[in-house]
C-alpha positions in Angstrom: 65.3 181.0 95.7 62.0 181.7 97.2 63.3 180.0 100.6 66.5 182.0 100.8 64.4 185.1 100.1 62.3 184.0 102.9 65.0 183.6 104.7 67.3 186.5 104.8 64.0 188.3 105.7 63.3 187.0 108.8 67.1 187.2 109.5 66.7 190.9 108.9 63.8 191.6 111.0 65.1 189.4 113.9 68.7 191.4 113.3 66.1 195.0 113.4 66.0 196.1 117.0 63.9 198.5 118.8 60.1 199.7 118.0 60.8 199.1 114.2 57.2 199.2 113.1 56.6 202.7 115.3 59.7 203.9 113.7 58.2 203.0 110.3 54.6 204.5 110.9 56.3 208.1 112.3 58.4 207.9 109.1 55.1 206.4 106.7 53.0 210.3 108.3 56.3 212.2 107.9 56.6 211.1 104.1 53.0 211.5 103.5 52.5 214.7 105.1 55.9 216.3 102.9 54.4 215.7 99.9 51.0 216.7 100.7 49.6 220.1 100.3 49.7 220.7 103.8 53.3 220.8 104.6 53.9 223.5 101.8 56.8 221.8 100.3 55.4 219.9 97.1 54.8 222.8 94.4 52.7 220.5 92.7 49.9 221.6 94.7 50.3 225.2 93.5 50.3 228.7 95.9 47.1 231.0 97.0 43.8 229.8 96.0 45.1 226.7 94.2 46.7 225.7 96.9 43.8 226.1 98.9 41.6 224.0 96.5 44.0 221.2 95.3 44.3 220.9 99.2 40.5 220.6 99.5 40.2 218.1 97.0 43.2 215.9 98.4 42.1 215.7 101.6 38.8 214.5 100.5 40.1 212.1 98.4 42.1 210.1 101.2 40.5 211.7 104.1 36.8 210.0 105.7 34.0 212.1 105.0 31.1 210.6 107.5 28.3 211.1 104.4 30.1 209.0 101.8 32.1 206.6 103.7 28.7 204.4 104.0 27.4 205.1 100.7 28.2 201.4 99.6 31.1 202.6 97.4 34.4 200.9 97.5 36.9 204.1 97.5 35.1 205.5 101.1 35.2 201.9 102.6 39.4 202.6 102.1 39.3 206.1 103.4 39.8 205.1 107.4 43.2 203.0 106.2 44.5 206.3 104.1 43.4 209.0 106.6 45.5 207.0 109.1 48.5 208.7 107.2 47.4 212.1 106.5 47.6 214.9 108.8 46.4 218.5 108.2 48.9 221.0 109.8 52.4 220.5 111.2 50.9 220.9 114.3 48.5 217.6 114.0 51.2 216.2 112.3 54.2 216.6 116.0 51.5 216.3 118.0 50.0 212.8 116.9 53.8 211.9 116.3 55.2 212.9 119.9 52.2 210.6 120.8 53.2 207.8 119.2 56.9 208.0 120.0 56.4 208.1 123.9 53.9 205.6 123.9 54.0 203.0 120.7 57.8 202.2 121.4 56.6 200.6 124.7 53.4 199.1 123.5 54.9 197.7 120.3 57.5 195.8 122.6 55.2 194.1 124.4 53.1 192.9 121.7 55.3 192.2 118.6 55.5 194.0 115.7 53.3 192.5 113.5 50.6 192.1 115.8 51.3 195.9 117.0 50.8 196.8 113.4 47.8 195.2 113.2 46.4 196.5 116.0 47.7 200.1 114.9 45.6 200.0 111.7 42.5 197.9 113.3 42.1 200.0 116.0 42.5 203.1 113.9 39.8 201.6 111.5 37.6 201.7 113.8 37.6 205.1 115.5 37.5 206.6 112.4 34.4 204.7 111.3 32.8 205.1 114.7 33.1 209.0 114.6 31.8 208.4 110.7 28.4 206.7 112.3 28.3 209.2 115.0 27.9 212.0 112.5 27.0 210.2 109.4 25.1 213.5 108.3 28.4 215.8 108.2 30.5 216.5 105.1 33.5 217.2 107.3 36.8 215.9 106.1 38.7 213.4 108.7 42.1 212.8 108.7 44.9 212.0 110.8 46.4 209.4 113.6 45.1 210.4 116.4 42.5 207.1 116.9 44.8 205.0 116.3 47.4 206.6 118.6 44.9 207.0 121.1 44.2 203.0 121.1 48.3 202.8 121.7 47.8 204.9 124.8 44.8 202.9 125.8 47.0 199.8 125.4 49.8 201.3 127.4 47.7 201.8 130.4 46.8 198.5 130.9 50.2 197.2 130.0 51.9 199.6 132.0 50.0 201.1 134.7 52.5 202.1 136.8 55.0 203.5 134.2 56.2 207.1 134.6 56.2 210.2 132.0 56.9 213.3 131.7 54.2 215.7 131.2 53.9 219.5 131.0 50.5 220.9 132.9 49.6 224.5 132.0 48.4 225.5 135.8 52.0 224.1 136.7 53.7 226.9 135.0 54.9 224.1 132.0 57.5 222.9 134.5 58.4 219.0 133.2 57.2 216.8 135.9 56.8 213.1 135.9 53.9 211.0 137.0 52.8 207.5 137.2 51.3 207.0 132.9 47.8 206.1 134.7 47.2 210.1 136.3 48.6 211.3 133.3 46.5 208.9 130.8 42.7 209.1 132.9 43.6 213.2 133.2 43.9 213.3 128.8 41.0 210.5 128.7 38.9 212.7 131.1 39.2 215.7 129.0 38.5 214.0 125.2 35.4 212.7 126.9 34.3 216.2 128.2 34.9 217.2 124.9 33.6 214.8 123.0 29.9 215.7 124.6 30.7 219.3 124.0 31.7 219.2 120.5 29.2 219.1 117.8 29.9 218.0 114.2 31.2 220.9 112.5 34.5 221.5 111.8 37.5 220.7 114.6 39.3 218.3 116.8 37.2 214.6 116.5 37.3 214.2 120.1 34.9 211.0 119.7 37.7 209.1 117.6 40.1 209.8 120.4 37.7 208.3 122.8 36.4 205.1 121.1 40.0 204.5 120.1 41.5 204.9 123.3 38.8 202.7 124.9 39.6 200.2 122.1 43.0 200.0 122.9 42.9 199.3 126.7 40.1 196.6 126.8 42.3 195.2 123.3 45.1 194.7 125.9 43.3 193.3 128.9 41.7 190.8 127.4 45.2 189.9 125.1 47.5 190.5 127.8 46.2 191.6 131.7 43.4 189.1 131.8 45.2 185.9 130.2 48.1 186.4 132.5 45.8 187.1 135.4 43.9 184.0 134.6 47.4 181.9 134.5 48.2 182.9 138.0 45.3 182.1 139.8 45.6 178.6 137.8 
């Protein structure tokens, strides 16, 4: 029974086709986010000042906050893994996705599924933690995709340098233009690094997660990918 279970698995994921695990992860936020207090929709968490502190209290709960997650507790060691899935506004929550629809399809392709979800989750880990150590002193909530999405970009850079998107620049009147993914990528890593210097560790956008996870992500793939096949050519 066991073997036929096994089985009929494997028949369904091989059957599956397309970015199935990026399709799952957009879905996982989307999910998450509805029944969260900060989509509005789940009257669970109350209106007005209740909402406003049940919302407090649940994003500290699954969200990293830098001055417990090293306390030696279990619960904050788990808190990078949860905050992965929780996103604060609609906002955060279209902007991560768009993200990860544009450039996770692509990635996940290339590297498999399951090692594209571990990689997700690894990589996301680790920004999260990193901008935790950074500002180990804060008792700012963290929560949302965005390092682990920025490690997929990094990823798609090195797998696909010479790709093309479609970007919208402010000083370009919004007009959609496309450009090879490595202007377009450097030009978004450029500015989280500028800001990442300029940001302190109140409140806002964690710039330094974007950074270490985007940097995590490209020198994931070069050594994985870029360097191995380099390596096999000159051999």
């Amino acid at each position: 029974m066991l073997c036929r279970m096994i089985v009929k698995w494997r028949t369904l994921c091989e059957a599956a086709r397309g970015p199935v695990v990026t399709y799952a992860l957009i879905a996982a936020c989307c999910v998450v986010f509805f029944l969260g207090p900060a989509s509005g929709l789940n009257p669970a968490f109350g209106t007005g000042d209740r909402l406003t502190r049940t919302g407090t209290a649940y994003f500290r709960h699954w969200g990293v906050v830098p001055d417990e997650l090293f306390s030696g507790a279990v619960r904050p060691l788990l808190t990078p893994l949860t905050a992965l899935f929780v996103h604060g506004s609609w906002l955060h929550l279209l902007g991560n996705l768009l993200f990860l629809y544009v450039f996770g399809a692509m990635t996940e392709e290339r590297m498999g599924r399951a090692p594209f979800l571990v990689f997700y989750v690894c990589t996301g880990y680790l920004a999260l933690a990193a901008y935790a150590a950074a500002n180990a002193a804060s008792d700012q909530t963290l929560v949302g995709a965005s390092g682990a999405i920025s490690a997929a970009l990094g990823a798609f850079l090195c797998l696909f340098p010479r790709a093309r998107v479609t970007s919208l620049f402010p000083f370009l009147l919004f007009l959609p233009l496309r450009f090879p993914a490595w202007i377009v990528l450097m030009f978004w890593f450029g500015l989280q690094w500028l800001a990442a210097h300029r940001a302190g560790s109140g409140p806002g956008v964690a710039y330094l997660a974007h950074v270490v996870g985007f940097s995590l992500g490209f020198l994931y793939a070069w050594v994985r990918y870029r360097r191995r096949r380099c390596s096999a050519i000159q051999g």
